[in-house]
C-alpha positions as CSV (number, residue, x, y, z in Angstrom):
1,X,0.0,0.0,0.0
2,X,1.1,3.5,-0.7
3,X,1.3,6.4,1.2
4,X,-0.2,10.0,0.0
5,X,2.4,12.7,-0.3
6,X,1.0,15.0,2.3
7,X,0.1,18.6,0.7
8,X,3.0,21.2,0.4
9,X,2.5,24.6,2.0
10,X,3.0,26.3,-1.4
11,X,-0.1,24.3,-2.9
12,X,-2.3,24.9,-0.1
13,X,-1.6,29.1,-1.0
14,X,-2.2,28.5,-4.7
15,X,-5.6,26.4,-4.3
16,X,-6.5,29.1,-2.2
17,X,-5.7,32.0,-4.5
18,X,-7.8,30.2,-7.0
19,X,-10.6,29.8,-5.6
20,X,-10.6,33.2,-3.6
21,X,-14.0,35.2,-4.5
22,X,-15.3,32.0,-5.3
23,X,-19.3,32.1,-3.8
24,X,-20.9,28.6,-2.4
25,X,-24.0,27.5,-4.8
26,X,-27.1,27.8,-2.5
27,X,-28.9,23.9,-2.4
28,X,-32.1,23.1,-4.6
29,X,-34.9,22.7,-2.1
30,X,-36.5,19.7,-4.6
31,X,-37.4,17.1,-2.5
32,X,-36.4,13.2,-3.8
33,X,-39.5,10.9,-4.9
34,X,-41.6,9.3,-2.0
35,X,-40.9,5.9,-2.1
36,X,-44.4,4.0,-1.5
37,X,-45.2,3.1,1.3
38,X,-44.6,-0.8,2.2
39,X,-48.6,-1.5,1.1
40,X,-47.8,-0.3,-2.4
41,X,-44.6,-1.4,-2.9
42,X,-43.8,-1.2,-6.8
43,X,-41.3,-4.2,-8.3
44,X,-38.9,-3.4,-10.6
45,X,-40.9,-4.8,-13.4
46,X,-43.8,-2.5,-13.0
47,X,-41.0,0.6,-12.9
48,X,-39.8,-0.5,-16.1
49,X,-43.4,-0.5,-17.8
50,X,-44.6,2.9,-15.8
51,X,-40.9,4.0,-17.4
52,X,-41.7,2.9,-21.0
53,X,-45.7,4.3,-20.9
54,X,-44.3,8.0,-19.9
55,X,-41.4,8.0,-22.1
56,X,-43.7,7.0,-25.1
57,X,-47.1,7.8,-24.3
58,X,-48.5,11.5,-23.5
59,X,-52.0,11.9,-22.5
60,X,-51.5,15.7,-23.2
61,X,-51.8,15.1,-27.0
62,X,-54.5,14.0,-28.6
63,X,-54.7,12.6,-32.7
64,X,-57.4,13.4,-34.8
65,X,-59.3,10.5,-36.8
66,X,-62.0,10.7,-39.3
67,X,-64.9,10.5,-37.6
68,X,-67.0,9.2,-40.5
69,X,-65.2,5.3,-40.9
70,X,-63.6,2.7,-39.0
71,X,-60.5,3.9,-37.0
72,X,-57.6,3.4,-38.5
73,X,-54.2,5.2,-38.7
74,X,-51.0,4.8,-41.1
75,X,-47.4,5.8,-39.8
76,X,-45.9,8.5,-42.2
77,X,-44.1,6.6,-45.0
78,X,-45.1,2.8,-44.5
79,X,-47.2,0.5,-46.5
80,X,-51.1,1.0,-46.4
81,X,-51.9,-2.1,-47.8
82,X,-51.1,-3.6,-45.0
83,X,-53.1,-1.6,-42.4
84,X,-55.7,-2.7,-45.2
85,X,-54.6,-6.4,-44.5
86,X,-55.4,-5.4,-40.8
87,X,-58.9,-4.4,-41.9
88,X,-59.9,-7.4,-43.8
89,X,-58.5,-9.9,-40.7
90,X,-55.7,-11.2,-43.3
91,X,-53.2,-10.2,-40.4
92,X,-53.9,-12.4,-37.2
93,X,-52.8,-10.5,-34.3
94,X,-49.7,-13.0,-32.3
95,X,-50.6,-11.4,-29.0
96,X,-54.0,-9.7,-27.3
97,X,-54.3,-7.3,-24.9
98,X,-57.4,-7.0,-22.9
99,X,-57.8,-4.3,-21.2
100,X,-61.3,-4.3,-19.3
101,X,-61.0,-3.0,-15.7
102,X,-58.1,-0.9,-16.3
103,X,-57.7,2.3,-15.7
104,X,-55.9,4.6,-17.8
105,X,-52.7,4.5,-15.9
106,X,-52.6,0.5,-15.9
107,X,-53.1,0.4,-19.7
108,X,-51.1,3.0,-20.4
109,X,-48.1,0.7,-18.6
110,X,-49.6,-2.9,-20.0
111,X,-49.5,-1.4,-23.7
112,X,-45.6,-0.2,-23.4
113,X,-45.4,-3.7,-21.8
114,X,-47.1,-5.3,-25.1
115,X,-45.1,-3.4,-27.3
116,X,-42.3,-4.5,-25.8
117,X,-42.7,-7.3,-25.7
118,X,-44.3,-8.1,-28.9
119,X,-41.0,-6.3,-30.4
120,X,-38.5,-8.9,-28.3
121,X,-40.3,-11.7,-29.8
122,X,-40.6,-9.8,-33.5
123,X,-44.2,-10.4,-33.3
124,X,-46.3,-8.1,-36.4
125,X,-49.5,-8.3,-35.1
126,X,-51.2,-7.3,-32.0
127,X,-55.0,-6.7,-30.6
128,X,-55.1,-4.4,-28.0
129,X,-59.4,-5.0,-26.4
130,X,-60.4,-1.7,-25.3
131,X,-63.6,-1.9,-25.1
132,X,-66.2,1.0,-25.4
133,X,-67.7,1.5,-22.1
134,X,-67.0,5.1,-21.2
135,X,-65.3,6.3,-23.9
136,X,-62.1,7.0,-21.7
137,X,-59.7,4.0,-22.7
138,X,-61.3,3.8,-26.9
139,X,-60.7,7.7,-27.0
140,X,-56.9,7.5,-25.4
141,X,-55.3,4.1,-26.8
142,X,-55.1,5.5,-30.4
143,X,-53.2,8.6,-29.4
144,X,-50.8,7.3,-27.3
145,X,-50.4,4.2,-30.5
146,X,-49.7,7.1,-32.8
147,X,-47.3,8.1,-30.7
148,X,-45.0,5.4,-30.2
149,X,-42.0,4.9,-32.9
150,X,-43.0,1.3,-33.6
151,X,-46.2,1.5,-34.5
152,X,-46.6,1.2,-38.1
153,X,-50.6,1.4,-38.5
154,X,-54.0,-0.1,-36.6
155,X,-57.2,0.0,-37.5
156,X,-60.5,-1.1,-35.7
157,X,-60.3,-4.7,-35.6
158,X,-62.7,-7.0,-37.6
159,X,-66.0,-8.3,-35.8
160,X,-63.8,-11.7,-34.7
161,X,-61.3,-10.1,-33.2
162,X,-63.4,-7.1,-31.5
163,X,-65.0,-5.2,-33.9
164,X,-65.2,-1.0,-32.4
165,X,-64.1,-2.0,-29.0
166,X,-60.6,-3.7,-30.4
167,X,-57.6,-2.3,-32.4
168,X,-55.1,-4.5,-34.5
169,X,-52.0,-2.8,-34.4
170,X,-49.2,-3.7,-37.3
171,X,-45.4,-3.1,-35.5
172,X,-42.4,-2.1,-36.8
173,X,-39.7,-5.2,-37.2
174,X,-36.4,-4.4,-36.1
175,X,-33.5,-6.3,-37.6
């Protein structure tokens, strides 16, 4: 083990003629996150999902469909015969999603966590269930899908697979 030099008198001066004038930064008052308490203890898997919905999905914006047919979207640039493969139920989705008794925090998370998934296990297809209900999950699930880089197209899913309470989304493969 070696020993530290100890500090020579002349560098002890010249730090301190550096740093003279030099004013202390007063401390941010921000307080660190809460953790919950031991009741609502979050796992690291459901971090990871809340992490993926906010970095992806904002409810502050809100897409615009036609309000006249079926609901369907097409990413900028890809193929829309195959969102019209979607339509006809050529397209069987590899995964579903149901999300009934969710609210729209939990879907928010489980549709990152689809995504993702789906994506891992380069899976084209999903159905995300909805439902109609209140309006309040069919409204929000196609903005935050426009939103998310993977997403390719959806569009109201055929009668066997949901009909106006289901979306089949087409995803983005990554090589």
């Amino acid at each position: 083990m070696t020993r530290k030099k100890p500090v020579s008198l002349a560098d002890i001066h010249l730090f301190r003629d550096e740093i003279e004038g030099v004013k202390p930064l007063k401390q941010d008052k921000i307080q660190p996150k809460r953790l919950p308490s031991k009741k609502k203890r979050i796992t690291a898997n459901e971090l990871h999902k809340q992490s993926q919905a906010e970095f992806f999905f904002s409810d502050q914006f809100h897409a615009h469909f036609d309000q006249d047919g079926p609901l369907k979207y097409t990413q900028p640039g890809a193929d829309t015969h195959e969102v019209k493969r979607l339509r006809r139920g050529e397209t069987p989705p590899d995964l579903i999603l149901d999300l009934h008794g969710f609210n729209k925090e939990q879907a928010k998370m489980e549709i990152a966590a689809l995504i993702r998934t789906a994506l891992k296990n380069h899976f084209e297809c999903v159905c995300i269930v909805h439902g109609i209900g209140s309006y309040v999950l069919k409204k929000a699930v196609p903005s935050w899908l426009v939103q998310h880089p993977s997403v390719l197209g959806f569009h109201q899913a055929p009668l066997e697979w949901g009909g106006k309470g289901a979306l089949l989304v087409l995803l983005e493969q990554q090589h």
